[in-house]
Phi, psi and omega in degrees: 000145177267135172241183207320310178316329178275003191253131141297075160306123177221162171226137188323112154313029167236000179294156146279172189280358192273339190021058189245034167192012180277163181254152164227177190211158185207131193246181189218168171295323186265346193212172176245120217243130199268158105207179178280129182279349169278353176241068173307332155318311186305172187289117155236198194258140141262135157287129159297174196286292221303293164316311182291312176309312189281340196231339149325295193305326176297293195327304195288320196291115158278348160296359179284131166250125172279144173252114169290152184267151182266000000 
């Protein structure tokens, strides 16, 4: 497993500039590594590639009817 320090972290060129809400993100050939960009120290998620590819691929379907979850 990699830790934070071995990851190239970047955040999206769609952030704003305010960056009081963004994500960074650091990929591997197998996984994906998740975070908050105000707590770089802080906790993040790893994904295998494929979920993170399946949760990109959701996010993006503008035909999807969303639900909150209860």
């Amino acid at each position: 497993m990699s830790t934070t320090d071995e990851l190239d972290w970047f955040k999206s060129s769609y952030s704003g500039s305010e960056g009081d809400s963004c994500i960074e993100v650091a990929t591997r050939p197998n996984s994906v590594h998740v975070r908050d960009s105000k707590d770089a120290a802080g906790p993040h998620l790893t994904l295998p590639s494929h979920a993170w590819a399946a949760f990109v691929t959701s996010a993006a379907d503008t035909s999807a009817s969303w639900r909150p979850v209860a």
